[in-house]
N, C-alpha and C positions, 0 to 999 in steps of 0.2 A: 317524228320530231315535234314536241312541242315547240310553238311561236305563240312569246305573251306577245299582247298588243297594245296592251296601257291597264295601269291601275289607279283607281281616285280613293280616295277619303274625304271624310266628314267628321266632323267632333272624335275623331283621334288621336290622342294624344294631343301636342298643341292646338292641331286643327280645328277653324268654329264653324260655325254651321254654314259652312260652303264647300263643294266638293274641290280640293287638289290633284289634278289630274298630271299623268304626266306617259307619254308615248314612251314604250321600249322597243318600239322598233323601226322607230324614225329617221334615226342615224349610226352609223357604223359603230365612233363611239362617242359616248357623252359626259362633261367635266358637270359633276354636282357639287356646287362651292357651298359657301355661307358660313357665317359665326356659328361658335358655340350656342350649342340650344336653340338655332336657328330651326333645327327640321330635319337636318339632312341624311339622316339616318333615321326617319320615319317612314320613308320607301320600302326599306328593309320589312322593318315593323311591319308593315300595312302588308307586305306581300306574304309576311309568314303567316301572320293573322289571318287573311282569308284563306290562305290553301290548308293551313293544318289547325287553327283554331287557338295557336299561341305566336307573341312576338318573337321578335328574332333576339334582342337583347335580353337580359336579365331586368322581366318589369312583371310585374303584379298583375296578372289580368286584369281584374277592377280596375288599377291605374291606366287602363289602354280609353275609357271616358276621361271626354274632358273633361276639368274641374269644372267649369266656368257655366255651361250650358248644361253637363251632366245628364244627359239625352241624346239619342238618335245617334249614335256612335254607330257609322256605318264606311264598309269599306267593297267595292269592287273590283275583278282582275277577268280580265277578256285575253284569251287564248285560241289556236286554232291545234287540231293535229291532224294534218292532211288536212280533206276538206272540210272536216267538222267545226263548226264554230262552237264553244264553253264559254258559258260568264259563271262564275260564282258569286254570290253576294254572301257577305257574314256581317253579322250586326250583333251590337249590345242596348240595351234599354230602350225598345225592347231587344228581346233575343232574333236574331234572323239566321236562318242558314240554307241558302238554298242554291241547285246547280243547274244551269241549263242547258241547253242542246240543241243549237240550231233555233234559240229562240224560244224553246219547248220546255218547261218545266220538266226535271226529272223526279220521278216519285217520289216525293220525301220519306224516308222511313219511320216507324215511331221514334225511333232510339236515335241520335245522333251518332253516337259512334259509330254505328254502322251504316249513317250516311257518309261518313269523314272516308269508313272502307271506301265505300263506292268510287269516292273522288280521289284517293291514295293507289287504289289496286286495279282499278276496273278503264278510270282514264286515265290518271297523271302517271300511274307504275311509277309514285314514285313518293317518297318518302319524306319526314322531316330532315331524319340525318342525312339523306342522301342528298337530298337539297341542299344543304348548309356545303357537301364535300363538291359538288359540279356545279355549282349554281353563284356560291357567295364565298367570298375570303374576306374576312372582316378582323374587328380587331376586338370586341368588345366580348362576344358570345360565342364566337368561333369556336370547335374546339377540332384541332388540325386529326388526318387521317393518324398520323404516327402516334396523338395520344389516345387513342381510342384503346377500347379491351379488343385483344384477338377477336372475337363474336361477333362486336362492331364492326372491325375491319371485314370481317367474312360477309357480314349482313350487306354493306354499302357496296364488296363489288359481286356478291349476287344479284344485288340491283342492276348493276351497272351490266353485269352479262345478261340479265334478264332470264338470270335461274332458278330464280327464287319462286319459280313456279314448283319446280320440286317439292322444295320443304312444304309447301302446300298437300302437293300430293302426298307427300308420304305422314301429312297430319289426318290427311283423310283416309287413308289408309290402314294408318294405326285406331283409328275410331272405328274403320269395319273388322280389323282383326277384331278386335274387345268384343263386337256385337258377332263376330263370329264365334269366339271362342268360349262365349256365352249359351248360342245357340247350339255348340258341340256338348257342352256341359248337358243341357236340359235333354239332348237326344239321348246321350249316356246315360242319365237317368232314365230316361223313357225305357231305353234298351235294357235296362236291368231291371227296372219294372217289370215288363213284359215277362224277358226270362223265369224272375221269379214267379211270375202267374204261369207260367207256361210249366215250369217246375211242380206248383203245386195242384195243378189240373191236373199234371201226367200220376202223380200222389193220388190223387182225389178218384180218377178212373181205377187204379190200383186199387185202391178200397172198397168203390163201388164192388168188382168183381168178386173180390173174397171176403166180404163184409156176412159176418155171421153174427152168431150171441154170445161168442166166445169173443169175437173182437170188440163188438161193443164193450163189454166187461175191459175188455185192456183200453179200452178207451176211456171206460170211467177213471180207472184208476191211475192212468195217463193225466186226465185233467188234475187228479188230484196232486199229483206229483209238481205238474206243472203251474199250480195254485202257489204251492209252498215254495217251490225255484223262485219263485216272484214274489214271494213276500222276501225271502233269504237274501235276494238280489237286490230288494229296492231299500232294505237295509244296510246293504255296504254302500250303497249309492247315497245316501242320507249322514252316513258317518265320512266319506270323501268329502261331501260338501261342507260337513261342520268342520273338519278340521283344514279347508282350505279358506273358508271364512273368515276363522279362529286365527290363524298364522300368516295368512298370505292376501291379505285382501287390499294393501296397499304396496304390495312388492313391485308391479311394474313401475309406478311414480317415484318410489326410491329407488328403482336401479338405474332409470333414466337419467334424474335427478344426478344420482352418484357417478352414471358413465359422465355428464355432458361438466360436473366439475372436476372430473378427472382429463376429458379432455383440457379444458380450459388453463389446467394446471400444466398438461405438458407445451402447451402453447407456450407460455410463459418461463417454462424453461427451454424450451428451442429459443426464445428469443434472450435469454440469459446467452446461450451457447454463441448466438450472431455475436452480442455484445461485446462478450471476451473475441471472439475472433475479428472484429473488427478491429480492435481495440490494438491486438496484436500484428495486424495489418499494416494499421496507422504507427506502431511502435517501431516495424520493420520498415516502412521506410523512412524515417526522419534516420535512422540508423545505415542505412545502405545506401542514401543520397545524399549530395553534397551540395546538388543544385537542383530547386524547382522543375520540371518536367515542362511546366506548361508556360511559368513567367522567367524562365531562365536567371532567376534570381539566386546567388548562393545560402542557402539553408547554414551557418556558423555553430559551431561547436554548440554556444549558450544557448541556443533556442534548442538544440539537440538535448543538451544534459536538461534542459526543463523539461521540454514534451516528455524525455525518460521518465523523470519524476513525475509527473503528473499521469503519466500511464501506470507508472506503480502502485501510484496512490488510486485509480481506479481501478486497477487488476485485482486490490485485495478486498474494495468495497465489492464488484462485482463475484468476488469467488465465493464472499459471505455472503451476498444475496441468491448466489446459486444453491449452495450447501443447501439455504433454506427452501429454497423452493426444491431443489431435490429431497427434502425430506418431506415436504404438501407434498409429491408427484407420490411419492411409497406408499403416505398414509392415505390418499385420495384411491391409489388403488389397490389397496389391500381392503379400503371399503367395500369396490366396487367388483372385486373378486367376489367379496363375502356374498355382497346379494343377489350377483348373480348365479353362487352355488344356490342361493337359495330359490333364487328364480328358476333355476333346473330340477330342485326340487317340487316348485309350485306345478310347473310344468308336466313333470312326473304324476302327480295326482290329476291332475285335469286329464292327464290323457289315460289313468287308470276309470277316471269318471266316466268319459265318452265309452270306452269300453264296458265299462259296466252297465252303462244307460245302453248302450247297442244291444247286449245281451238281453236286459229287459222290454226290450223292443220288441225285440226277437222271440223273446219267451211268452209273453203276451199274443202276440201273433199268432203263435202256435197255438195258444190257450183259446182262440179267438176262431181258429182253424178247427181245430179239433171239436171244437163245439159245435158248429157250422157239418160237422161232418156227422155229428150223433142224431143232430136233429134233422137233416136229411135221411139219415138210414132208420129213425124211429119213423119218420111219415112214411115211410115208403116213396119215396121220390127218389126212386133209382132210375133216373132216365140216363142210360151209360149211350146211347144214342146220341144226347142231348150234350151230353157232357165232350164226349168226340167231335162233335160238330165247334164247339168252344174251342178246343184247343187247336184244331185246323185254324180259326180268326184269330187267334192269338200268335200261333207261327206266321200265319200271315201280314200279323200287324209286327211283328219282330223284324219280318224279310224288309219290309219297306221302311221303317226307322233303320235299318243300317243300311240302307242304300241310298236314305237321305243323311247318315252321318257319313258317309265314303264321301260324296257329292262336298259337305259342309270340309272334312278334312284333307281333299284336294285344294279348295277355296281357301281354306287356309294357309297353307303351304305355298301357294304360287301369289298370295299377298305378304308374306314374310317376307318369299324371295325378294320381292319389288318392294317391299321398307328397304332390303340391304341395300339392292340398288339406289337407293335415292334418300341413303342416307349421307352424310358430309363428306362421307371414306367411301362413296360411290360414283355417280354418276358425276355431281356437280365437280368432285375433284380433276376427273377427267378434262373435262373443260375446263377447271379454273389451270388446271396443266397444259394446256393448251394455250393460254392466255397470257399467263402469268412473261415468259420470256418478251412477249411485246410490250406488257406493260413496262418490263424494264428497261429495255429500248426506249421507249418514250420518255420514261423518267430520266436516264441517262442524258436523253438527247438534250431535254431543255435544261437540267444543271449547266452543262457545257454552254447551251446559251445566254444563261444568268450569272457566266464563269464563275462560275464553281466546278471544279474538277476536283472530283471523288467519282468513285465507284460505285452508284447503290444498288440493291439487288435485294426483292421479296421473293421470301419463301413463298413454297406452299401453303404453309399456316399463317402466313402474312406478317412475319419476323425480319427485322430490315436487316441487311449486314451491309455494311457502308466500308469502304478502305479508299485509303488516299491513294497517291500516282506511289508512294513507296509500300503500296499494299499493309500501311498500318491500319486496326481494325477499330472503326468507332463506333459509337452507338447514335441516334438521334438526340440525344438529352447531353451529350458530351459540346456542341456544336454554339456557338453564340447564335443572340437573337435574329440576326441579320442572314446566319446561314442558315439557321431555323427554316425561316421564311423563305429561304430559294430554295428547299427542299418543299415547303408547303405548296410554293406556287407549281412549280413541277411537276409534285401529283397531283394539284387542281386539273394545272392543263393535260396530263394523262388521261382521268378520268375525262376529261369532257372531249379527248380523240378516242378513246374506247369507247364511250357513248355512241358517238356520233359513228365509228365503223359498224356496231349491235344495231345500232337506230332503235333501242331500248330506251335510255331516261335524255337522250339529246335534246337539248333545248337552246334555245336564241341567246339568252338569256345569260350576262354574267357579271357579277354586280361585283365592285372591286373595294370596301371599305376604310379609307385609311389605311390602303397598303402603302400609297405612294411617301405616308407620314413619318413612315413608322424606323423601322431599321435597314430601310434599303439606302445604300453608297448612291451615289451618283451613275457611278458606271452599273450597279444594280439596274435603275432605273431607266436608263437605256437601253439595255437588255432587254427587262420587259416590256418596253415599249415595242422592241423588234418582233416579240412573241405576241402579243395584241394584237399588230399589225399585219399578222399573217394568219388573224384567224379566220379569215376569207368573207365576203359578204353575207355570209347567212349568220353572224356574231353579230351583239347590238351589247358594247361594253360599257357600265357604266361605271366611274370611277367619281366615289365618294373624298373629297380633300380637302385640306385646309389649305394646300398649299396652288389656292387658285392663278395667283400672280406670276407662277410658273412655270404650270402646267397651260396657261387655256389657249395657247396658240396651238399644244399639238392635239385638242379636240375639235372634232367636226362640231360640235353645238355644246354649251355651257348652261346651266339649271340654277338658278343661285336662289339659294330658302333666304327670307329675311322674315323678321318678325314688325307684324305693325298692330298697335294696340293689343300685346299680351298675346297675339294669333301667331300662327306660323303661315307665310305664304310664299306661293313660288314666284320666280322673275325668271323668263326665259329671253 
């Protein structure tokens, strides 16, 4: 479990050249007041800034120096996990970034990114976005679990189960398959190397034994034969390449080109095709309702016969802008038919060329062979001895190149398996299956606490389904601001009782921004006071508000930013 233990700054943002320090784990929990532009959302800042090297809000790196001093912009943050003590320090003008341990500098790397690894993967396990979903609810940069893409969602509760060591493995995994099946490649060719030398020794011996002056003679006129094969051949090879030149030497960038406007076009008529069906969506209900659904207002005849009208009159503007883009989709791929008949064309001859050029590889070879053979049986160096002993090392060198490609193509095989394994549809699903029924549990429980009674419920692939107590079916985007928010808080405190059961991304630590401002009811707000209050002594909450005069009897300690001469400063 991470325990921060305070963080300061210096010429950050408003701050001037004196450090504002402030303990996070001093008291259970703590009201951070102040005016606008006071500070009080520089905490944030200060603590995204040094763990991941960006603020928490929407600001401009550069704009994290102060104006005024424009210098020595620097921030600290002291943490324990177990009994390891970590300070981090990050700075600008100059640059600073360094972590320590126990006191002890840790190696700085050339590259900062992969110092930033070091202190993401290696101590904190833990992330920007995963910090923003267990750490902080805020209101400004926030962006809640429900809007996140699927991938997001999968990524932040890999964190949280602390599986994300997987996808590591199976990235490392996939880097030895490639260097494996690299190194099967080059054996394969070794192994037919080989072969083929082993091939034309067992030839060459053949010749040795019945090598006369009758053979030589068919030797001569062998080479001659295969003189002319090679001139014959590297003439059709010369007339391929002029005439793929000549016709095709811009066809892949045209058919490219042609497929990705031909995509671009059917996009544009898929979303023709939404238009109209929305259109007629919205046409069928002003027609089959009589009253609003959601304001229980009655919908009257005149607004009816107008939406009609006005759907008509977009029905016929949209059919004519269909027509036309159905006639771009025809002619876009009747182009892109064309060049790609022609690109199976291009293709046809390239692979007539390779062919051809193989043949004169081959025929050369031979040419190259055969010669090699004349002028051996003209010196008399018929050592058939010598030549037998060659092709024992060459079977020899055969037998052990496939007993090191057998070896290489086991290795490869039992490292695929273990990709399938520890691919999304492998292991991790397994356990996220295992998990997923308690995290709904949780989620459940704390709606009911923030009364809010619905039903919510994540998939496997992290898809909400939500139903009321009459099992109607909603979506998260359907819900007002207010219920928005008791769903956000609920998975906050899910993730940070899943944390803390893994003992993977737990931390002390959980910073509350303008929650209390925002769209929570009264009786909201009592709720989660219930739900703070049972986060047990090892929670240190800190609750950023405007609404100090209301809140600060029910904090243990109160933090109030004021500003004196253009500074930001704390008053505890």
């Amino acid at each position: 479990m991470i325990i921060f233990e305070k963080v300061r700054w210096k010429n950050f943002l408003s701050t001037g050249n004196y450090f504002n320090e402030v303990n996070l784990n001093y008291t259970k929990n703590t009201l951070v007041v102040g005016n606008n532009g006071s500070g009080k959302s520089t905490i944030l800042d200060a603590l995204s800034f040094v763990l991941f090297g960006k603020p928490y809000r929407n600001i401009n790196k550069p704009q994290l120096v102060n104006t005024v001093n424009n210098k020595e912009c620097l921030v600290e943050v002291e943490f324990n996990i177990g009994p390891v003590n970590y300070k981090v320090v990050r700075g600008m003008k100059p640059t600073v970034f360094q972590i320590f341990k126990d006191g002890r500098l840790v190696n700085e790397s050339s590259h900062s990114k992969e110092y930033q690894n070091i202190l993401e993967q290696n101590i904190l396990k833990l992330n920007y976005k995963s910090f923003n979903q267990i750490v902080v609810l805020g209101s400004s940069s926030f962006v809640p679990f429900m809007q996140l893409t699927a991938q997001q969602r999968r990524e932040v509760i890999e964190d949280l189960l602390d599986i994300n060591v997987f996808s590591k493995m199976n990235k490392i995994l996939k880097s030895k398959v490639s260097e494996i099946e690299s190194e099967i490649r080059d054996k394969s060719y070794q192994v037919s190397l080989v072969k083929n030398k082993i091939e034309m020794q067992r030839k060459y011996i053949h010749d040795l034994e019945n090598l006369n002056e009758k053979k030589a003679t068919q030797d001569e006129i062998a080479i001659k034969a295969l003189t002319k094969t090679i001139e014959v051949i590297r003439s059709e090879a010369d007339q391929i390449k002029e005439i793929i030149n000549r016709n095709y030497s811009e066809i892949d960038e045209e058919r490219s080109l042609a497929f990705k406007i031909y995509r671009e076009d059917q996009y544009k008529l898929a979303q023709s095709k939404e238009d109209m069906r929305s259109l007629v969506e919205e046409n069928n209900f002003f027609q089959k309702n009589d009253f609003c659904p959601t304001c229980t207002q009655e919908i009257n005849s005149k607004i009816k016969k107008q939406k009609n009208l006005e759907s008509k009159e977009k029905a016929k503007n949209l059919k004519k802008a269909y027509e036309q883009i159905e006639s771009t989709v025809i002619d876009s791929k009747n182009k892109y038919n064309k060049l790609d008949t022609k690109k199976e064309e291009c293709d046809e001859l390239k692979s007539q060329l390779r062919s051809t050029e193989a043949r004169l590889s081959q025929r050369v070879n031979d040419l190259t062979e055969k010669k090699k053979e004349i002028k051996t049986a003209s010196s008399g160096l018929l050592d058939l001895a010598s030549a037998h002993k060659q092709l024992e090392e060459d079977q020899d060198e055969k037998d052990a190149l496939l007993t090191e490609k057998y070896e290489l193509d086991n290795d490869h095989d039992y490292s695929k398996a273990m990709i399938e394994m520890l691919k999304d549809t492998g292991i991790k699903t397994q356990i996220i299956k295992q998990y997923i029924p308690v995290m709904n549990n949780y989620i459940n429980k704390y709606l009911q606490i923030l009364d809010f009674f619905v039903y919510f419920e994540l998939s496997e692939s992290f898809q909400e389904v939500i139903r009321s107590r009459h099992r109607d079916n909603f979506s998260y985007e359907s819900f007002s601001e207010g219920e928005k928010q008791r769903i956000d808080l609920a998975l906050l405190f899910t993730w940070r009782k899943i944390a803390h059961r893994k003992n993977s991304v737990s931390t002390n630590l959980l910073i509350l921004d303008e929650t209390f401002d925002s769209s929570l009811d009264n009786d909201g707000i009592e709720n989660l006071f219930k739900i703070i209050y049972s986060l047990g002594e090892s929670a240190n909450v800190f609750v950023i508000s405007h609404k100090g005069e209301i809140l600060d009897n029910r904090f243990s300690e109160t933090i109030e930013f004021y500003k004196s001469k253009n500074f930001s400063r704390i008053k505890i």
